[in-house]
Structure formats: structure tokens, C-alpha cells
C-alpha beads as a LAMMPS data file, in Angstrom:
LAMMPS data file: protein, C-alpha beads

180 atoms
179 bonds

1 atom types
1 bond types

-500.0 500.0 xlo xhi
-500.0 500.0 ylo yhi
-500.0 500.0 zlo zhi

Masses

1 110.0

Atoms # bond

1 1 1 -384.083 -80.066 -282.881
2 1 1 -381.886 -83.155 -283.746
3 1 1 -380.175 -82.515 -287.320
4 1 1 -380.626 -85.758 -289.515
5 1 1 -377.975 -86.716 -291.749
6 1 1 -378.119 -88.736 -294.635
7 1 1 -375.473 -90.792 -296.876
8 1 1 -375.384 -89.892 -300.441
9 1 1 -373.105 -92.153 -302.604
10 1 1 -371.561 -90.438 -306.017
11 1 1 -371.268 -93.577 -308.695
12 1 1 -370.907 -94.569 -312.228
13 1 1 -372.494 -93.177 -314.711
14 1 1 -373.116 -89.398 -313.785
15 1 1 -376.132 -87.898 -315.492
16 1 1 -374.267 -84.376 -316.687
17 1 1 -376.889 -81.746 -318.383
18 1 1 -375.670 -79.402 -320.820
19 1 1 -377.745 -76.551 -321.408
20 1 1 -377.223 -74.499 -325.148
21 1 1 -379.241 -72.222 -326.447
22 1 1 -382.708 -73.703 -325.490
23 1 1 -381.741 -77.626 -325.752
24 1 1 -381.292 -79.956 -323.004
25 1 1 -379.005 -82.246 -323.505
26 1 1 -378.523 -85.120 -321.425
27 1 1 -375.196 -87.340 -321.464
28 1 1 -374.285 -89.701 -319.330
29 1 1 -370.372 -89.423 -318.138
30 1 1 -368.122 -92.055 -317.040
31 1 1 -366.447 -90.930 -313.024
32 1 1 -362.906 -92.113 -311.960
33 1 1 -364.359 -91.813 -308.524
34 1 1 -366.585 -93.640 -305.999
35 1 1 -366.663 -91.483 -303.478
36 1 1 -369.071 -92.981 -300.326
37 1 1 -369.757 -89.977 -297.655
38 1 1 -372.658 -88.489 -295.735
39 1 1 -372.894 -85.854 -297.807
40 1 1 -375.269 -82.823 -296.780
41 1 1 -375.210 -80.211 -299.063
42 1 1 -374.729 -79.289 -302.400
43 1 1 -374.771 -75.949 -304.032
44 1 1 -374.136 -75.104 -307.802
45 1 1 -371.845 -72.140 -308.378
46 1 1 -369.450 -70.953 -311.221
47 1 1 -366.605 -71.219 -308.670
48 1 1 -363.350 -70.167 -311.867
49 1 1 -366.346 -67.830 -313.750
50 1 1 -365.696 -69.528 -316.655
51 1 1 -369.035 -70.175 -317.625
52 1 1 -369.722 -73.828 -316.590
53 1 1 -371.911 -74.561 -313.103
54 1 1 -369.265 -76.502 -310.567
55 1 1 -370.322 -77.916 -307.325
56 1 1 -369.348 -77.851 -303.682
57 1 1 -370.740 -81.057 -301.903
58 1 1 -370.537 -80.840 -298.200
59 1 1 -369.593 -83.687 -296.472
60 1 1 -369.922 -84.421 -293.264
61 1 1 -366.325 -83.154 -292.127
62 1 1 -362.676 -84.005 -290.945
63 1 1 -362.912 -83.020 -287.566
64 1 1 -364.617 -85.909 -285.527
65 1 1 -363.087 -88.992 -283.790
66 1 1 -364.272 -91.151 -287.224
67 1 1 -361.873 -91.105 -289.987
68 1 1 -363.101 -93.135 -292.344
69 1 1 -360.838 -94.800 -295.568
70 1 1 -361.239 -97.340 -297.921
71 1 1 -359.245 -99.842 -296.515
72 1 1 -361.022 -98.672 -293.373
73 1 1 -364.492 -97.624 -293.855
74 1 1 -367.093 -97.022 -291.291
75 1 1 -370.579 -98.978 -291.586
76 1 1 -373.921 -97.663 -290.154
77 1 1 -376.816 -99.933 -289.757
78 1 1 -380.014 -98.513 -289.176
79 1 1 -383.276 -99.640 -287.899
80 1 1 -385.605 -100.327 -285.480
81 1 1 -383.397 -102.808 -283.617
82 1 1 -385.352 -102.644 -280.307
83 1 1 -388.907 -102.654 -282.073
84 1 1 -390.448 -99.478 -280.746
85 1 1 -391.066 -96.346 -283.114
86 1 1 -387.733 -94.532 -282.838
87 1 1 -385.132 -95.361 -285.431
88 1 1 -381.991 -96.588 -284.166
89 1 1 -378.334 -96.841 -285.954
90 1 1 -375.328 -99.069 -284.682
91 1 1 -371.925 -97.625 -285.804
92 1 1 -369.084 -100.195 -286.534
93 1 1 -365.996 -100.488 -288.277
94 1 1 -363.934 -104.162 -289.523
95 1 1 -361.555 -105.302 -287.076
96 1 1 -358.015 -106.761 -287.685
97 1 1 -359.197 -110.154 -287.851
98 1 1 -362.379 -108.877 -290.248
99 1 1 -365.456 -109.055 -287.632
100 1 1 -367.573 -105.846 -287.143
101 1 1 -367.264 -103.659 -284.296
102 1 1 -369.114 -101.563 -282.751
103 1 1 -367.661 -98.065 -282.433
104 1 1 -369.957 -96.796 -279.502
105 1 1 -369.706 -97.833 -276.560
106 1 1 -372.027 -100.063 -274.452
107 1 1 -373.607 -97.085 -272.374
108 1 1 -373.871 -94.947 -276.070
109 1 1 -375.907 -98.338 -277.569
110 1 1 -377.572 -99.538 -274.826
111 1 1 -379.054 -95.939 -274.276
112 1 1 -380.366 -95.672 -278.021
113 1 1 -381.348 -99.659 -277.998
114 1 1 -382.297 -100.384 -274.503
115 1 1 -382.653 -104.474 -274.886
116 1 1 -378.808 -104.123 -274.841
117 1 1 -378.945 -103.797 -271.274
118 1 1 -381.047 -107.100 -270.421
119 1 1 -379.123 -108.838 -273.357
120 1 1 -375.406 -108.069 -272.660
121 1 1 -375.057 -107.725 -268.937
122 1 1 -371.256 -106.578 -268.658
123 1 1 -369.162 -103.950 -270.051
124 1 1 -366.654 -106.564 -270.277
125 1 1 -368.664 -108.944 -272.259
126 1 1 -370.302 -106.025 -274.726
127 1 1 -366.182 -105.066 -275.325
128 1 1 -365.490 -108.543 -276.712
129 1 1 -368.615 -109.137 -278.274
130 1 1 -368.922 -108.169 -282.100
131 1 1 -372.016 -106.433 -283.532
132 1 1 -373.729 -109.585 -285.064
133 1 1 -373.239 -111.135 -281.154
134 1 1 -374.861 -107.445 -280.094
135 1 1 -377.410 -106.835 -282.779
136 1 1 -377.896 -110.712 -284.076
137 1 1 -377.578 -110.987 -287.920
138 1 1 -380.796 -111.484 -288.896
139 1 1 -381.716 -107.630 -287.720
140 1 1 -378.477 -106.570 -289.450
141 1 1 -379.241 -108.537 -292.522
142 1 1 -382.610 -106.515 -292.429
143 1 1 -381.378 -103.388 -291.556
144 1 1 -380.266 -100.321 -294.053
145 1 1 -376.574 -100.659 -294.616
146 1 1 -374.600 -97.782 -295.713
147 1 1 -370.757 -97.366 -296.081
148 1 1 -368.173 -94.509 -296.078
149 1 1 -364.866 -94.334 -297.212
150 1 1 -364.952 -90.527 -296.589
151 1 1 -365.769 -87.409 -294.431
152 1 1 -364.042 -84.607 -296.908
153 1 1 -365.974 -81.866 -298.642
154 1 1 -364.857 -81.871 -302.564
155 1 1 -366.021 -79.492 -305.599
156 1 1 -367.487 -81.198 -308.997
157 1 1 -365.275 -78.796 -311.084
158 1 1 -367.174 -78.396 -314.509
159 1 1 -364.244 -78.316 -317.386
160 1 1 -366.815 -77.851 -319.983
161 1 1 -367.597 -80.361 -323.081
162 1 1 -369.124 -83.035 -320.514
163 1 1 -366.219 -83.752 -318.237
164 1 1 -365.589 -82.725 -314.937
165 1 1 -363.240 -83.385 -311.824
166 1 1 -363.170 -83.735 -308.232
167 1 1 -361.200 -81.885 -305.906
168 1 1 -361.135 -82.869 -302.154
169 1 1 -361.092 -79.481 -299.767
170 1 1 -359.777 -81.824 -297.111
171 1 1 -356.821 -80.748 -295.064
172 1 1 -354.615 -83.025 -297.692
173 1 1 -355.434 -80.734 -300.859
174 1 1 -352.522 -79.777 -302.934
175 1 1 -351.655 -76.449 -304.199
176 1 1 -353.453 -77.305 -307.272
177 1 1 -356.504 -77.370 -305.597
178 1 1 -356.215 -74.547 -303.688
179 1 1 -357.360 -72.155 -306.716
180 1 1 -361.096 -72.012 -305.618

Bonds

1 1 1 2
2 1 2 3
3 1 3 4
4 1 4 5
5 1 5 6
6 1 6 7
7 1 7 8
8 1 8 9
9 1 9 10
10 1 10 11
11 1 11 12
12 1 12 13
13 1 13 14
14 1 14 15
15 1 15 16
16 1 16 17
17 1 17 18
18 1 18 19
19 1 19 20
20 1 20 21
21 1 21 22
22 1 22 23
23 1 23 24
24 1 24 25
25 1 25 26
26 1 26 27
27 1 27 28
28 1 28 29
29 1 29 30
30 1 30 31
31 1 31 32
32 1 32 33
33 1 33 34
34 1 34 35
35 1 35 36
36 1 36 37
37 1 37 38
38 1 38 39
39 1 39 40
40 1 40 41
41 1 41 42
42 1 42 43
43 1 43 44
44 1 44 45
45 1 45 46
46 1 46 47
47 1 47 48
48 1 48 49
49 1 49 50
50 1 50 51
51 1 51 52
52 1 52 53
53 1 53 54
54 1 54 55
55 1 55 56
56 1 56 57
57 1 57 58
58 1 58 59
59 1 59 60
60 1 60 61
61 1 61 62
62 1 62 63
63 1 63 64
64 1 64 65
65 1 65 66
66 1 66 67
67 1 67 68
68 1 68 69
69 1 69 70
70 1 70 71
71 1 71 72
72 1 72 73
73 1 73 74
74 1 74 75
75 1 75 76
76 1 76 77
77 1 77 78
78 1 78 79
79 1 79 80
80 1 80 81
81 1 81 82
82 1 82 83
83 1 83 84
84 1 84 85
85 1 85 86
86 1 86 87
87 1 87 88
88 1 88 89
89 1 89 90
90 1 90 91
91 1 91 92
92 1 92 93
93 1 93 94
94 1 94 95
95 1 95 96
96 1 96 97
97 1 97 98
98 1 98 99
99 1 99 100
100 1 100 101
101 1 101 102
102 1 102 103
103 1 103 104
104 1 104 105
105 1 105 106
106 1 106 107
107 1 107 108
108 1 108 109
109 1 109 110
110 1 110 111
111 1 111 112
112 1 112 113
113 1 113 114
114 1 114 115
115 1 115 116
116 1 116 117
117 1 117 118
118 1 118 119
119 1 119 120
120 1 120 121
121 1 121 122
122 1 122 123
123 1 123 124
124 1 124 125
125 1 125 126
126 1 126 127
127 1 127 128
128 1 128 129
129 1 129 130
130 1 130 131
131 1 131 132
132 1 132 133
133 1 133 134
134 1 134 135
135 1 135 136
136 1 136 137
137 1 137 138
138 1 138 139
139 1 139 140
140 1 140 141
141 1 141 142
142 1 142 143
143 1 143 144
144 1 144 145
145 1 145 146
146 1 146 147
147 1 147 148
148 1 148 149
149 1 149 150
150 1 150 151
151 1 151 152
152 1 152 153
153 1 153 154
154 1 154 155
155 1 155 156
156 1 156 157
157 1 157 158
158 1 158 159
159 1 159 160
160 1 160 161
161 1 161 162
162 1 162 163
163 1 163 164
164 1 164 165
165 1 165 166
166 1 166 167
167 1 167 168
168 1 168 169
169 1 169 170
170 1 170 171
171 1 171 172
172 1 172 173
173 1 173 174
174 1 174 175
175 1 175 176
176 1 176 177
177 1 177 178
178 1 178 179
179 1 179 180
């Protein structure tokens, strides 16, 4: 069974919920980060025991050929690009002079989107072509567009009164992070 991933993006204004006595209390907080990932998991734990809930969010991981930043995300595009019932995606990244590209390859795309074969004949001419010229840009235009800037796992550290922190458990943490 294929595992389906999904993209998850963590923006401004988190929702953070306090829980005394037998109040909820609801604020929203202000985060220093966007942080755009396919993020998979989450699970609540009092990671310092100091009495707040922090959170590891699992990402999707560093070790893959994509290494997505913010000066050079990754885009997915998903739909159904060939018009029969399975879902398809189209992988790309922004090229030098700022086109999209795909990141697959033309036997990768053209066996998830079949057309691609009748449409671009060569492997030659699917190299130099850029995914508008593959795709066209009214499907693209239509399609679900998600970006990531990031593959790394990070904890939501909880510091209590509202306010928390994230710390990447990338293989760039510092030795400040390394507590958990």
C-alpha cells in the first residue's frame, strides 16, 4: 500500500490553548516562522517535563535527492493532468533564469501522465522543455499548488505563558538544541 503524504504549512497567527484549572483559554500567538514542509506527524509530549505540552512535527526528512530552501523551494502540482481517475503530481523547482522545471524525468512523468509520451516525443525535447511547455498552464493554473522551503523535523517547544519556539532536529542543529 502506497503511503500518501500531505503538505502542512505552519503560519501566522498560531491558535495556542492554555488549559488552567478547568478554563480553556484560547490566544492567538504571533510565529517568527513560516515554515512550508510535508509534514506527517505530530505528537504532543512534555519533551523538558516542565509541565507545558511541546511538539515534535515530522517532516518529511533530510535524506532524499530534494533539498529544498527558500531561495530554492520545490513546487508540487497536483491533479488529474491526463484526465483519467488517478491523481497525478508534477515535481519542479525555478531554474536560473526563473522558469519551472520539472525534477523527474521524462520516463518518471510520462509513466504517471501517459499523454506525455504522444505530446513530447524526445528525451531531448522533454529536457529543454519547461513544465508549463509539458503540463500547459492552464492545467497548472488549475491544479493544487503547494510549496516547500523544508524537509527537517523541528519540536514546538512550549516555554509556558503563550510563547513557544522552534527547534529544527535537522543535521544543522546547534548544541542548544540538542537538549531534547
Amino acid at each position: 500500500m502506497a503511503t500518501k503524504n500531505f503538505c502542512v504549512y505552519v503560519k501566522r497567527p498560531v491558535v495556542s490553548h492554555s488549559f488552567k484549572t478547568r478554563q480553556r483559554i484560547v490566544r492567538k500567538r504571533n510565529v517568527t516562522h513560516d515554515i512550508h514542509g510535508w509534514f506527517q506527524t505530530i505528537t504532543a509530549s512534555d519533551l523538558d517535563r516542565d509541565g507545558d505540552i511541546d511538539y515534535i512535527i515530522g517532516n518529511w526528512g533530510e535524506n532524499n535527492k530534494y533539498h529544498p530552501t527558500k531561495e530554492k523551494p520545490l513546487h508540487i502540482y497536483a491533479d488529474y493532468f491526463d484526465s483519467n481517475t488517478s491523481f497525478d503530481i508534477a515535481l519542479s523547482k525555478v531554474s536560473k533564469t526563473g522558469d519551472l522545471l520539472p525534477v523527474r524525468g521524462k520516463e518518471c512523468s510520462s509513466q504517471q501522465t501517459p499523454f506525455l509520451n504522444k505530446k513530447i516525443i524526445t528525451f531531448r525535447e522533454f529536457a529543454t522543455a519547461t513544465l508549463p511547455e509539458i503540463y500547459g498552464s492552464r492545467k497548472l493554473e488549475k491544479a493544487t499548488h503547494f510549496v516547500t522551503h523544508s524537509f527537517t523535523s523541528i519540536v514546538l517547544k512550549n516555554n509556558g505563558n503563550g510563547r513557544r519556539r522552534f527547534l529544527c532536529l535537522g543535521k544543522k542543529r546547534s548544541r542548544k538544541n540538542r537538549r531534547f
